[in-house]
LUMGUPA-953378 format. One line per field, with one value per residue (C-alpha): x, y, z; residue number from 1; residue in three letters. Coordinates in steps of 0.25 Angstrom, whole numbers, m for minus. Layout:
% residues N
u X;...
v Y;...
w Z;...
n NUM;...
res ALA;...
//
This chain:
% residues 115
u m5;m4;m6;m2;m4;m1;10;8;18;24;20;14;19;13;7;0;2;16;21;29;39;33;39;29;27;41;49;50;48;37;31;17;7;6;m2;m10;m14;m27;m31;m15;m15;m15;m26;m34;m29;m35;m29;m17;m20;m12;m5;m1;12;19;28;32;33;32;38;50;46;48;53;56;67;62;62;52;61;63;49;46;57;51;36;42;50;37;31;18;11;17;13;14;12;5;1;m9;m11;m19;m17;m3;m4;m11;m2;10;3;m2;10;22;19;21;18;28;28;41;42;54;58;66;79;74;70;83;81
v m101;m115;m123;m137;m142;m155;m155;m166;m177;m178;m173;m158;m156;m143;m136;m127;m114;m104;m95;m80;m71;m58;m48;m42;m27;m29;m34;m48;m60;m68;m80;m80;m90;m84;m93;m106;m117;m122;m136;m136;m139;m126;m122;m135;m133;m119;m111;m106;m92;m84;m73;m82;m81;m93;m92;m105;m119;m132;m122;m117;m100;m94;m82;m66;m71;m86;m83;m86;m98;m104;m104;m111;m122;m124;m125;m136;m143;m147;m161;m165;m156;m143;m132;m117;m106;m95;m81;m75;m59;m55;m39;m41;m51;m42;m30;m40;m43;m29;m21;m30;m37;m32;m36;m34;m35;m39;m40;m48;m41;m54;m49;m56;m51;m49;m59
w 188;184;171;168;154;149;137;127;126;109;97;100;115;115;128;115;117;114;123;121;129;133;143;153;158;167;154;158;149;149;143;139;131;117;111;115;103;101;106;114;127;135;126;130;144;143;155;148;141;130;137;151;155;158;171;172;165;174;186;179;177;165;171;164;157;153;135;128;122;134;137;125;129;143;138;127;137;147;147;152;161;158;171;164;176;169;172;165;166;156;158;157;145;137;141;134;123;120;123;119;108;94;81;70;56;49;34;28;15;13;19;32;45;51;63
n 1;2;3;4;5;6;7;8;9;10;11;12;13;14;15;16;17;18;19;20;21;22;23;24;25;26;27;28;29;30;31;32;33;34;35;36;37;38;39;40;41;42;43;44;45;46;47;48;49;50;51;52;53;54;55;56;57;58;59;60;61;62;63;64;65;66;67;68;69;70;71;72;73;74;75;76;77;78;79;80;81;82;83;84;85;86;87;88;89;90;91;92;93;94;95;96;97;98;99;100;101;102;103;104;105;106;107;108;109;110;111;112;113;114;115
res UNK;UNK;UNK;UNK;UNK;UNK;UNK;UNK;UNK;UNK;UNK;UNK;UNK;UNK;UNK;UNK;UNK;UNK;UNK;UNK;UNK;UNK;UNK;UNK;UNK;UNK;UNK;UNK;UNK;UNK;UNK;UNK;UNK;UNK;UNK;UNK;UNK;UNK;UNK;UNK;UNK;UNK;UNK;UNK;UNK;UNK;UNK;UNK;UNK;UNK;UNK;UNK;UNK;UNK;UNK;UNK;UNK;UNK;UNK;UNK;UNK;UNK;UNK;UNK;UNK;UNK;UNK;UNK;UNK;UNK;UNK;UNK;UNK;UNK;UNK;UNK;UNK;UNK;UNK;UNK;UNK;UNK;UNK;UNK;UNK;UNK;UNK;UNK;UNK;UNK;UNK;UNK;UNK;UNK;UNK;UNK;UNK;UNK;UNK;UNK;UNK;UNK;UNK;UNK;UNK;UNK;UNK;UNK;UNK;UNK;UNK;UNK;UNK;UNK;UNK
//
């Protein structure tokens, strides 16, 4: 479905919430809300959900092989009214989070990390 949120014009211009590239059951990239800022505007809108994936930006779909990166370009490049087409499949959600993300502790003995 369908939400319009309205993106500040100057200073903060931020719709308030972050997004991350996840692959589903079939392998194919997704982008998904990680994260949605207090008092921003998608958290006073308050349809937007953590976990929704976003299939399309103004129209234009971010498809299987739209990156994380250029997500993050088109979300910046909006004015105005901003329409995100979301989906929002809380089984299959959960299923990403649980079983394709992991935690990883790395420990820089001052030689760097090697990346």
């Amino acid at each position: 479905y369908d939400i319009d949120l309205c993106k500040p014009d100057g200073g903060n211009g931020s719709l308030g919430f972050s997004v991350v590239g996840m692959r589903n059951t079939l392998n194919e990239l997704g982008i998904y809300v990680k994260d949605i800022q207090s008092g921003g505007v998608a958290d006073v809108d308050d349809r937007l959900r953590v976990d929704d994936q976003i299939l399309a930006i103004n129209g234009s779909p971010l498809d299987k092989h739209t990156s994380h990166n250029n997500a993050i370009h088109a979300l910046e490049n909006t004015h105005g009214i901003v329409i995100l087409t979301v989906s929002r499949d809380n089984q299959q959600q959960q299923y990403l989070i649980n079983d394709n993300v992991q935690r990883i502790d790395l420990t820089n003995d001052g030689t760097g990390l090697g990346f």
